[in-house]
MDAnalysis code that builds the backbone (N, CA, C; Angstrom):
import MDAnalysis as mda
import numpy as np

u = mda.Universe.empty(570, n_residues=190, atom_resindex=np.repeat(np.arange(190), 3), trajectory=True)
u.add_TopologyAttr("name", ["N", "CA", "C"] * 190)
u.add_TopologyAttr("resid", np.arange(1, 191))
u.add_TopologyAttr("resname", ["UNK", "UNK", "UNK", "UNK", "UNK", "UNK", "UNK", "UNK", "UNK", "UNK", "UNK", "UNK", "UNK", "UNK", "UNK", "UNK", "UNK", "UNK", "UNK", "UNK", "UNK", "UNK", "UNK", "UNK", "UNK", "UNK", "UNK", "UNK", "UNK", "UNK", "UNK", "UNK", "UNK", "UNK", "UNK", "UNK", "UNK", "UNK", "UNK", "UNK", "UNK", "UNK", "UNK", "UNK", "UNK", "UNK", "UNK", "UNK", "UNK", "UNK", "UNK", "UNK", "UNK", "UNK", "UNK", "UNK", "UNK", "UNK", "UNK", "UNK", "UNK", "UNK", "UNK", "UNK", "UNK", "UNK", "UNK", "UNK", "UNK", "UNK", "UNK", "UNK", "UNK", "UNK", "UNK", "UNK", "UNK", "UNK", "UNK", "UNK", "UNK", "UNK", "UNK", "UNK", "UNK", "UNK", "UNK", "UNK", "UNK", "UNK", "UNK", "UNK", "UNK", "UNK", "UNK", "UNK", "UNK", "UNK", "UNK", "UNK", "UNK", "UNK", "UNK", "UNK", "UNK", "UNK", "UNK", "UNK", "UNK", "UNK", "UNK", "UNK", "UNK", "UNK", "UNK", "UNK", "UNK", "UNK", "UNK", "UNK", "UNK", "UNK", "UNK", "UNK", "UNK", "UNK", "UNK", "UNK", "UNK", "UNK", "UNK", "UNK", "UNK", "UNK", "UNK", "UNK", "UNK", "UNK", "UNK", "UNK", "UNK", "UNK", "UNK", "UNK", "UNK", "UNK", "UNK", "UNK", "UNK", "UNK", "UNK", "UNK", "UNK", "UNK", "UNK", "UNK", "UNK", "UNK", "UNK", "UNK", "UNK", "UNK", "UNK", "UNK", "UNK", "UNK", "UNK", "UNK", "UNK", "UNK", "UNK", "UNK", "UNK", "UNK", "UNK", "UNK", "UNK", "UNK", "UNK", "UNK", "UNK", "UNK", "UNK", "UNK", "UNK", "UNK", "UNK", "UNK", "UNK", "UNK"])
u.atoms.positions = np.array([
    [-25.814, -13.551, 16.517],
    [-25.187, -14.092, 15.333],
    [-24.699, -15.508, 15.629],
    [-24.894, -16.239, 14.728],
    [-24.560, -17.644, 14.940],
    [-23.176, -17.886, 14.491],
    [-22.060, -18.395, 15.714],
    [-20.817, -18.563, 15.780],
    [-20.134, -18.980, 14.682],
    [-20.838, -20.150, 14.236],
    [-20.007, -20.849, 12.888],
    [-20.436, -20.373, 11.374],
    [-21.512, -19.399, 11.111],
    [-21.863, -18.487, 9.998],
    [-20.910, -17.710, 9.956],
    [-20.765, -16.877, 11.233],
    [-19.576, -15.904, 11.493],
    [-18.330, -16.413, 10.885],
    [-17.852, -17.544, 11.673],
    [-16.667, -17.652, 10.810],
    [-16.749, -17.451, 9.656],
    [-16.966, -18.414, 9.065],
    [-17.553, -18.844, 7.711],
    [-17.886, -17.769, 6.841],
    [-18.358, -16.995, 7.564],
    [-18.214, -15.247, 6.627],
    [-17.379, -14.805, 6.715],
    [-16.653, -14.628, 7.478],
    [-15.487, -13.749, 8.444],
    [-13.867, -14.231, 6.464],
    [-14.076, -15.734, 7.413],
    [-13.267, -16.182, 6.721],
    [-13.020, -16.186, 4.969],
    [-14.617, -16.308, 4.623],
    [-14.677, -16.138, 3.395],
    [-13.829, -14.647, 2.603],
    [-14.975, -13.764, 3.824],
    [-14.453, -12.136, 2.968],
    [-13.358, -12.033, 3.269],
    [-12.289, -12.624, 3.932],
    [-10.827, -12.360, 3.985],
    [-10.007, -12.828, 2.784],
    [-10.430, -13.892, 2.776],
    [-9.951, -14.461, 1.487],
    [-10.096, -13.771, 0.104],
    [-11.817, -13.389, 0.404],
    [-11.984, -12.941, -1.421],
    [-10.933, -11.195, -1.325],
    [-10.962, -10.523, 0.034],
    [-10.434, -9.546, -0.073],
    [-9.000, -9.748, -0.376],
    [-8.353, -10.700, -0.030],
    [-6.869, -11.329, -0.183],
    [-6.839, -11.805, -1.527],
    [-7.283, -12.449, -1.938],
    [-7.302, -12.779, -3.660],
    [-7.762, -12.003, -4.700],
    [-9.107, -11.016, -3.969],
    [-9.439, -10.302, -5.198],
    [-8.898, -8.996, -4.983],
    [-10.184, -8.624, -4.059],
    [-10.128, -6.811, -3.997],
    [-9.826, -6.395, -2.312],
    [-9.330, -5.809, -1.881],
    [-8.104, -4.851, -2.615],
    [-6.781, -5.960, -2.870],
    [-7.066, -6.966, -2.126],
    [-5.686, -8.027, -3.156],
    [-4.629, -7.830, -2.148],
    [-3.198, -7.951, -2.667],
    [-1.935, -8.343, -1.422],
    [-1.518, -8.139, -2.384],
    [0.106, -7.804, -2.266],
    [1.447, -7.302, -2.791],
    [2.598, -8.179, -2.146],
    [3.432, -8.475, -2.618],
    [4.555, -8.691, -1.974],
    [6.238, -8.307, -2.717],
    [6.757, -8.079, -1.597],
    [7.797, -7.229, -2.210],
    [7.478, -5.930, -3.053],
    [6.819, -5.145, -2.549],
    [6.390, -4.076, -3.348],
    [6.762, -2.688, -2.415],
    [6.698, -2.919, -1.221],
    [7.355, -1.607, -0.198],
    [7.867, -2.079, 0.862],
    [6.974, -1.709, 2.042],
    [7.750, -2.322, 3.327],
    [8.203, -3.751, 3.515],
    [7.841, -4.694, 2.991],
    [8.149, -6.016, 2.574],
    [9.708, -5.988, 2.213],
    [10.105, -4.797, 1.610],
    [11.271, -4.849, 1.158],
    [12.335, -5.240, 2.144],
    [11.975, -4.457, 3.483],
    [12.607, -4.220, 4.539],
    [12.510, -5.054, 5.499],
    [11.573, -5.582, 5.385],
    [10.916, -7.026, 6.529],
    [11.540, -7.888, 6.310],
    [11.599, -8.800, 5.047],
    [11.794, -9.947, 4.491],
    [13.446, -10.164, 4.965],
    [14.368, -9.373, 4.235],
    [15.507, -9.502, 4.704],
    [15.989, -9.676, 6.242],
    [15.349, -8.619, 6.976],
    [15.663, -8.910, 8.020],
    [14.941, -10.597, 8.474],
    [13.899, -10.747, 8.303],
    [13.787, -12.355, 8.396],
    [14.408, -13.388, 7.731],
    [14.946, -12.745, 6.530],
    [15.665, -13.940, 6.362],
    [17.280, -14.129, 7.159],
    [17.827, -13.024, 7.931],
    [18.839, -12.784, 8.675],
    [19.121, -13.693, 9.759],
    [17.408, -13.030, 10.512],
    [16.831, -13.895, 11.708],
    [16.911, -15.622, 11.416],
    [16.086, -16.254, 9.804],
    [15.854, -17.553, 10.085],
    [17.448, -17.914, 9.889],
    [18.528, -17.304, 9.070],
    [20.196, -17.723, 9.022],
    [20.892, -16.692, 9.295],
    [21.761, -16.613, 10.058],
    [22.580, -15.853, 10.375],
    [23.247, -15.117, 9.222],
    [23.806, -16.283, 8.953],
    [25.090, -15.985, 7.155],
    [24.103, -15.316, 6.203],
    [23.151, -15.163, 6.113],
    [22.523, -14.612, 5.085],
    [22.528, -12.793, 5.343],
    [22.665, -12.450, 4.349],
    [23.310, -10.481, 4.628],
    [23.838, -10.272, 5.791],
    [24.509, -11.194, 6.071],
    [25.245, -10.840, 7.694],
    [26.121, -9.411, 7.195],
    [26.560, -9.038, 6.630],
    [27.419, -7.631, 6.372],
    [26.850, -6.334, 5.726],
    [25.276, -6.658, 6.051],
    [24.528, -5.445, 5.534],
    [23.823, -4.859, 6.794],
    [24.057, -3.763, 6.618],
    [23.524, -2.599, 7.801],
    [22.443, -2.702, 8.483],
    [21.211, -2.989, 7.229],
    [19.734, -3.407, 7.433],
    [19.516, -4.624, 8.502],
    [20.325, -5.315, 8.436],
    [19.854, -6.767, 9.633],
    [20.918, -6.841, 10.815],
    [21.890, -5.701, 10.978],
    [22.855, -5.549, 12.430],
    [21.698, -5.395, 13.098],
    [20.958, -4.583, 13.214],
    [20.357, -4.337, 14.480],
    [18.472, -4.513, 14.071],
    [18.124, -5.608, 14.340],
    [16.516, -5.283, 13.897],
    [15.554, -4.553, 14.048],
    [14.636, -3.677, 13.589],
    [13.755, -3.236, 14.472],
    [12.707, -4.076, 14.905],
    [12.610, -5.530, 14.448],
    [11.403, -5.643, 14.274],
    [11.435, -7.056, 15.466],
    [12.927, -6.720, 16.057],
    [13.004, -8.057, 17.757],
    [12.207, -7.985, 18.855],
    [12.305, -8.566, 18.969],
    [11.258, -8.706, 20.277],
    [9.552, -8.656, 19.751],
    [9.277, -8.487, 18.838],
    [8.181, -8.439, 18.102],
    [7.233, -9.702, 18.013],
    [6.227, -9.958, 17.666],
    [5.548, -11.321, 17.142],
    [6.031, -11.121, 15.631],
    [5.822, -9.878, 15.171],
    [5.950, -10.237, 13.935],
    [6.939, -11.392, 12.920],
    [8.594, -10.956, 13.985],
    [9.429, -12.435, 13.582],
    [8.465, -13.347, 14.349],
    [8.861, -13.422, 15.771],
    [8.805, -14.813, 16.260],
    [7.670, -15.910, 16.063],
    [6.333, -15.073, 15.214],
    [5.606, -15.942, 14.639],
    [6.120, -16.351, 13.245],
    [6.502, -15.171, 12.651],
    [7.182, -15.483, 11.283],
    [8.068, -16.837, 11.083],
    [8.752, -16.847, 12.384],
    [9.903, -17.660, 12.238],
    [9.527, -19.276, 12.756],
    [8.544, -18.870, 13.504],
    [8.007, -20.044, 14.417],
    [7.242, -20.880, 13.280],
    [6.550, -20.652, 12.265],
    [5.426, -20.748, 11.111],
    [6.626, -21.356, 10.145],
    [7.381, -20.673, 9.909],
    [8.244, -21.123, 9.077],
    [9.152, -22.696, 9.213],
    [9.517, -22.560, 10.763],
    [10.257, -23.706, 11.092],
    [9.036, -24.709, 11.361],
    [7.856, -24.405, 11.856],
    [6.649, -25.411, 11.653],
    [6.327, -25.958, 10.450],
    [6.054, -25.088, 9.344],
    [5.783, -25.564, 8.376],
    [6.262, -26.380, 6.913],
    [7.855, -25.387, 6.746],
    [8.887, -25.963, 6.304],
    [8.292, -25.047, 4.750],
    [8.210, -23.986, 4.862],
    [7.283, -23.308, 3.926],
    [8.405, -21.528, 4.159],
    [8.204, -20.853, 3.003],
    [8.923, -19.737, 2.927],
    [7.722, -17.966, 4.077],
    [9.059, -17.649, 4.148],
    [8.260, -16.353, 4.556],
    [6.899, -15.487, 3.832],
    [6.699, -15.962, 2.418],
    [6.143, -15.331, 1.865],
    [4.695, -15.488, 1.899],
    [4.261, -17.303, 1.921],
    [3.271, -18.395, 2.401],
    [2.862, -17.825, 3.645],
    [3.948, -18.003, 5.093],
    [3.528, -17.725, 6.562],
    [3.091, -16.418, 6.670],
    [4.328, -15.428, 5.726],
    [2.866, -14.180, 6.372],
    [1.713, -13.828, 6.109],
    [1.607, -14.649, 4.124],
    [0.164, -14.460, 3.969],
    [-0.902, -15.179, 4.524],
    [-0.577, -16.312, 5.456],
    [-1.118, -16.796, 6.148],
    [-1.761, -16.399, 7.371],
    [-0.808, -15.414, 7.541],
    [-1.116, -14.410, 9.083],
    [-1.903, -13.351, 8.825],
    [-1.914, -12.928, 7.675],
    [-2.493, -11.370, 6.641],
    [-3.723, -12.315, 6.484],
    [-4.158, -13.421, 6.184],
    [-5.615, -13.735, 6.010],
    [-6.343, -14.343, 7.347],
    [-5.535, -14.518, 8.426],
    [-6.020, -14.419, 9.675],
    [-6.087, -13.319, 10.222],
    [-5.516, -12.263, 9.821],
    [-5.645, -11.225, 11.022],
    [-7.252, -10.238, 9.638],
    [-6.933, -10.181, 9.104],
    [-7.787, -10.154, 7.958],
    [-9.364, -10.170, 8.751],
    [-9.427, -11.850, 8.677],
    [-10.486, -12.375, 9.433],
    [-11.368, -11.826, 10.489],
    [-9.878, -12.006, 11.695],
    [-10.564, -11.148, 12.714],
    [-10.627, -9.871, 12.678],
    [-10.090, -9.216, 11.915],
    [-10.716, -7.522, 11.642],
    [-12.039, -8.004, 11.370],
    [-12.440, -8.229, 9.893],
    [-14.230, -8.408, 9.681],
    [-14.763, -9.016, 10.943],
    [-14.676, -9.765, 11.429],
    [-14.974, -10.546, 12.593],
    [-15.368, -9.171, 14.036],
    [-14.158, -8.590, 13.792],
    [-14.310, -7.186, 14.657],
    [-15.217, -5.868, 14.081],
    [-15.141, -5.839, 12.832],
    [-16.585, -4.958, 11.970],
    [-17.457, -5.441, 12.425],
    [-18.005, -6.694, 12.367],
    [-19.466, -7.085, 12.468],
    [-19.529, -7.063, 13.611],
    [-18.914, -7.217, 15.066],
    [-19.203, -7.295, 16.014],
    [-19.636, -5.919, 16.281],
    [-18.927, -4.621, 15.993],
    [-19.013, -3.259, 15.812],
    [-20.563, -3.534, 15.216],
    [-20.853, -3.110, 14.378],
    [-22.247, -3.067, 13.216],
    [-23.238, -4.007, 14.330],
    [-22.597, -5.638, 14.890],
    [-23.273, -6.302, 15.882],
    [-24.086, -5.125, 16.927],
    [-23.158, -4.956, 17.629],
    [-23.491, -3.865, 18.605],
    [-24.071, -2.553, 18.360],
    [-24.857, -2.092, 17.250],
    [-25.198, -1.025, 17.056],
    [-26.794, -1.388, 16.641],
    [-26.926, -3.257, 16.882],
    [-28.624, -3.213, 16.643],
    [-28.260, -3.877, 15.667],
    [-27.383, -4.250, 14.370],
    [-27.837, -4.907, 12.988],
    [-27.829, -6.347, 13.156],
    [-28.538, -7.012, 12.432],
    [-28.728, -8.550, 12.577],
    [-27.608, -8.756, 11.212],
    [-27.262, -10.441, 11.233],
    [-26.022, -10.905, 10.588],
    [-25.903, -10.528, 9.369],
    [-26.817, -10.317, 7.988],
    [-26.912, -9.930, 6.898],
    [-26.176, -8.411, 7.079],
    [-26.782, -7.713, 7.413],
    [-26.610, -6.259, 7.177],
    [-25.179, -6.178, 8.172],
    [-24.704, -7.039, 9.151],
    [-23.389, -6.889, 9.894],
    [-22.248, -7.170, 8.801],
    [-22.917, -7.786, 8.144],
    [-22.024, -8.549, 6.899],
    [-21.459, -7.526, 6.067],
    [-22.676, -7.138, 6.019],
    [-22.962, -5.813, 4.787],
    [-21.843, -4.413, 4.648],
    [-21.918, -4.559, 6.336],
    [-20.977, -3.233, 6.781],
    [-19.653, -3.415, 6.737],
    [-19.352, -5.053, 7.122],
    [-18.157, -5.527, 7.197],
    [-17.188, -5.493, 5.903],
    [-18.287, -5.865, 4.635],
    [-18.172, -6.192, 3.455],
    [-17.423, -5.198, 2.935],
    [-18.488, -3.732, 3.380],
    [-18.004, -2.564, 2.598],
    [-16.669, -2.119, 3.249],
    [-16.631, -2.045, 4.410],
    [-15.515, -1.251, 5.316],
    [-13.764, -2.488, 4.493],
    [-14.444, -3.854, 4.197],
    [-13.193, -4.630, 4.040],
    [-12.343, -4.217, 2.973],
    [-13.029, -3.463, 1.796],
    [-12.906, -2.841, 0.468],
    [-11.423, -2.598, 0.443],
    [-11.047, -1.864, 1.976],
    [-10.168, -0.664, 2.231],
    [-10.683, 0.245, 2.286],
    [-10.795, 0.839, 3.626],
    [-11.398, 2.282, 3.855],
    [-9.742, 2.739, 4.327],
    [-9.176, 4.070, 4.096],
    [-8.285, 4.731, 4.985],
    [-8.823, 5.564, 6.111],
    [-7.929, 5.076, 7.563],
    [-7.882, 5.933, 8.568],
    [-7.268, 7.212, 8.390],
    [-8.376, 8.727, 8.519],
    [-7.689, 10.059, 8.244],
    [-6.496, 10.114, 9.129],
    [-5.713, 10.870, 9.010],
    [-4.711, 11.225, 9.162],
    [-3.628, 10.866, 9.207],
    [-3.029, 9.510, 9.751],
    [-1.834, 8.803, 9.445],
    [-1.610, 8.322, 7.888],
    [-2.894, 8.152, 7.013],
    [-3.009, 7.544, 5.568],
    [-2.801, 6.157, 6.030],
    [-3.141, 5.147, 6.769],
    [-3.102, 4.423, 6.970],
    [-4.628, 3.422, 6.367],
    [-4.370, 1.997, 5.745],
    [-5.572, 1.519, 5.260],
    [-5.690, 0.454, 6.381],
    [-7.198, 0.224, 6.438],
    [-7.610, -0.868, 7.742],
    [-6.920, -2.604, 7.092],
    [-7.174, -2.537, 5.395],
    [-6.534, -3.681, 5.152],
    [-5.678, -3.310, 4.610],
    [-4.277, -3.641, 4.940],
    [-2.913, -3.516, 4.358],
    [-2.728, -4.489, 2.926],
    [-1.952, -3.639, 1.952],
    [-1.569, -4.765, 1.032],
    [-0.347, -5.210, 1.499],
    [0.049, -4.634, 2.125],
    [1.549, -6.051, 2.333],
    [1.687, -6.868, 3.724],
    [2.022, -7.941, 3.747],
    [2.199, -8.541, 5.229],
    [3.022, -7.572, 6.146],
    [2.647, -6.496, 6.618],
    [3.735, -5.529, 7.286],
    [2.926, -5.617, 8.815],
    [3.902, -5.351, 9.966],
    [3.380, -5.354, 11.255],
    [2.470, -4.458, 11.240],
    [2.268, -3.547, 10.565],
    [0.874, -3.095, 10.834],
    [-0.142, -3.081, 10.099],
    [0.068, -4.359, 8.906],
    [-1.041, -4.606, 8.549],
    [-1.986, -5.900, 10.058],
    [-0.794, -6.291, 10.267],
    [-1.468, -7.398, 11.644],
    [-2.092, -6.865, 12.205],
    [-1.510, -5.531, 12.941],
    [-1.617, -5.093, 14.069],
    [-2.985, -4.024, 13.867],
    [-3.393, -3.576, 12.800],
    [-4.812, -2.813, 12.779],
    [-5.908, -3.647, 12.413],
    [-5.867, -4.894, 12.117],
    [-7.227, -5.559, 11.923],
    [-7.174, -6.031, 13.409],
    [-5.840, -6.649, 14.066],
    [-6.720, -7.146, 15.626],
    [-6.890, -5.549, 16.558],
    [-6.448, -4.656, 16.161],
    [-7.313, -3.282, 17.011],
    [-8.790, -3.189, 16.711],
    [-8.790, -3.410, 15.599],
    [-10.511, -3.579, 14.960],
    [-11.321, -4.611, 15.420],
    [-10.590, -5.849, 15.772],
    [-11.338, -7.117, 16.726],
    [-11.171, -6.468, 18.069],
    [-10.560, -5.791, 18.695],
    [-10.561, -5.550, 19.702],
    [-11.881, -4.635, 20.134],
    [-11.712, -3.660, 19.099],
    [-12.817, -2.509, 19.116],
    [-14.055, -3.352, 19.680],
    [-14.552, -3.977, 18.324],
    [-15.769, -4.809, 18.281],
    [-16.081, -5.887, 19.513],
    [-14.605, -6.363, 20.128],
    [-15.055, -7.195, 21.525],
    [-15.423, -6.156, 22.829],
    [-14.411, -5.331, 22.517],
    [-15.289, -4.486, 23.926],
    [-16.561, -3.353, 23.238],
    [-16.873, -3.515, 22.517],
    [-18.054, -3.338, 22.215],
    [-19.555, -4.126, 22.292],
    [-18.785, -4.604, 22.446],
    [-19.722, -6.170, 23.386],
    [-19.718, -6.826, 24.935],
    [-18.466, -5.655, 25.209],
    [-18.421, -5.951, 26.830],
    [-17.693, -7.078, 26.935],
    [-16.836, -7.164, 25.778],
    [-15.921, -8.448, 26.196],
    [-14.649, -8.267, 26.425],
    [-14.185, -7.780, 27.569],
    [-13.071, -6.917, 27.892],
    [-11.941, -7.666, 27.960],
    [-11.996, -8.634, 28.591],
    [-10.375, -9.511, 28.333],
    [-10.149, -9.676, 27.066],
    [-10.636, -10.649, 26.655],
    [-10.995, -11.001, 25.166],
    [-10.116, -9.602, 24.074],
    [-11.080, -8.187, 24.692],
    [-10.395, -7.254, 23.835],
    [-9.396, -6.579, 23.995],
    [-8.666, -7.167, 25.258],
    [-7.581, -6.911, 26.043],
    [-6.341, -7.504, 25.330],
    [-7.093, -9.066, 25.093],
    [-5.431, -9.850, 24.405],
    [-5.465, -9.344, 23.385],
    [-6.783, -9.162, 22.262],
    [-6.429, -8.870, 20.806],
    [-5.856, -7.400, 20.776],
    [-6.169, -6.289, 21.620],
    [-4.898, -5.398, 21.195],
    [-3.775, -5.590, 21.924],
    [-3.265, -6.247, 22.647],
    [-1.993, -6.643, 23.366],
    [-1.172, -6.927, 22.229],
    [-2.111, -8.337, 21.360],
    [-1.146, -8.917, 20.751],
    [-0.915, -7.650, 19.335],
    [-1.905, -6.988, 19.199],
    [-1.930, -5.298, 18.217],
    [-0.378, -4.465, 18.793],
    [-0.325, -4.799, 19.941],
    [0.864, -4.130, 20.390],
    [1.889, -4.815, 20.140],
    [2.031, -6.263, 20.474],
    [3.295, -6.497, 20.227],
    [3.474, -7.339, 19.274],
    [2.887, -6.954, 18.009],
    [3.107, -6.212, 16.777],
    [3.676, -5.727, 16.186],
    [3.469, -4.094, 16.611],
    [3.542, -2.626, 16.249],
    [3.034, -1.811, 16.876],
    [3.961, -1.550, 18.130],
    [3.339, -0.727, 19.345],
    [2.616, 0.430, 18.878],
    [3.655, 1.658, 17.797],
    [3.027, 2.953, 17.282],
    [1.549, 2.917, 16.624],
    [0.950, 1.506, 16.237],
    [0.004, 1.336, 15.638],
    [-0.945, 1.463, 17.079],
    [-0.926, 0.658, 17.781],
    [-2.094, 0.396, 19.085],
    [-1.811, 1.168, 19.948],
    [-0.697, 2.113, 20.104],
    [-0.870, 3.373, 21.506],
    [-2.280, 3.870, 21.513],
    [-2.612, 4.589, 20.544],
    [-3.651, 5.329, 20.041],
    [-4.614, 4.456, 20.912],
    [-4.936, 3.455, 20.416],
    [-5.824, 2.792, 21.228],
    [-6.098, 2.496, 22.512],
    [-4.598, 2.200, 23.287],
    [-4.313, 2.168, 24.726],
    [-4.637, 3.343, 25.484],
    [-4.675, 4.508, 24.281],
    [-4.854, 5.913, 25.241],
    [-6.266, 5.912, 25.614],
    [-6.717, 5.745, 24.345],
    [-8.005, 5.691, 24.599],
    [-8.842, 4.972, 25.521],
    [-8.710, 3.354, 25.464],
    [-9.080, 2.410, 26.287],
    [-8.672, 2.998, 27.206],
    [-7.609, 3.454, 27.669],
    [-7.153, 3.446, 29.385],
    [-7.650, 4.151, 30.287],
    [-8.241, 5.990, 29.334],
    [-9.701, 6.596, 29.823],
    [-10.464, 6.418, 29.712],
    [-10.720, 5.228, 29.279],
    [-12.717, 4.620, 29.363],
    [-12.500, 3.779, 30.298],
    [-11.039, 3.671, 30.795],
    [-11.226, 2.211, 31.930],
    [-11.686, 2.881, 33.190],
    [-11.164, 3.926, 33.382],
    [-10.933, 4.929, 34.376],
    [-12.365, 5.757, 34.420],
    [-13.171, 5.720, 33.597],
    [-14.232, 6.842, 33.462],
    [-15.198, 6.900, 34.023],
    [-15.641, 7.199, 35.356],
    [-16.833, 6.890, 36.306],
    [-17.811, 6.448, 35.240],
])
């Protein structure tokens, strides 16, 4: 597959999936719970006397410290930076489909194809979890780069698929264990 098509697809279907179908939400659920606490994080005085932002869950995380880092870079609200991060991580999920579909024999059209359909929103059984999240939530980040990850060591690109679920982890660890378990007996597996 040729590197800069890839993007260029990658990037496209993130977008149309972000604008059209299945689309983004904000402030509609877990957002509820995020936002405040970031806005705690970027000012102190802000809900300083509400329960929800004494203690964060979400410290030590990327999810602020990019949040916050994007924000003080850009001079732009939380709402902009995470959808900014939701159409990058977006990206490299499809990016991680096609490499998947890559590795199973399909040439770039039909990698596309698979990518295309799976981007729709497929749900993972049992948690009810969707591969594309509608809200900027740590685990909408954190399951499209498990899905780039998939697709790099599916290609034998093991560091590579090392950082993208690292950074899946520190994330939303409960999201990428699953994965670590797994990876860690294929590392081990004569």
């Amino acid at each position: 597959m040729k590197p800069l098509a890839t993007a260029a697809a990658c990037l496209a279907l993130a977008l149309l999936t972000f604008f059209q179908f299945p689309g983004h939400t904000w402030l509609q659920q877990d957002t509820q719970i995020y936002v405040p606490i970031l806005e705690h994080l970027h000012d102190s005085t802000v809900l300083r006397n509400d329960i929800l932002v004494q203690r964060p869950h979400v410290a030590f995380t990327l999810y602020d410290e990019i949040a916050l880092a994007l924000r003080a870079l850009t001079r732009t609200g939380f709402r902009e930076v995470l959808a900014a991060q939701q159409v990058v991580t977006r990206a490299l999920g499809i990016w991680g489909l096609m490499m998947m579909a890559g590795a199973l024999g399909l040439g770039f059209a039909p990698a596309l194809l698979v990518a295309s359909i799976c981007s729709l929103g497929a749900a993972i059984a049992g948690p009810a979890v969707l591969t594309f999240e509608y809200e900027p939530s740590p685990r909408a980040f954190a399951v499209p780069l498990l899905i780039c990850a998939i697709g790099l060591a599916a290609h034998h690109r093991h560091l590579a698929a090392g950082v993208a679920a690292s950074a899946a982890f520190l994330y939303h660890p409960p999201t990428a264990l699953p994965f670590w378990g797994v990876y860690g007996l294929l590392a081990v597996w004569p």
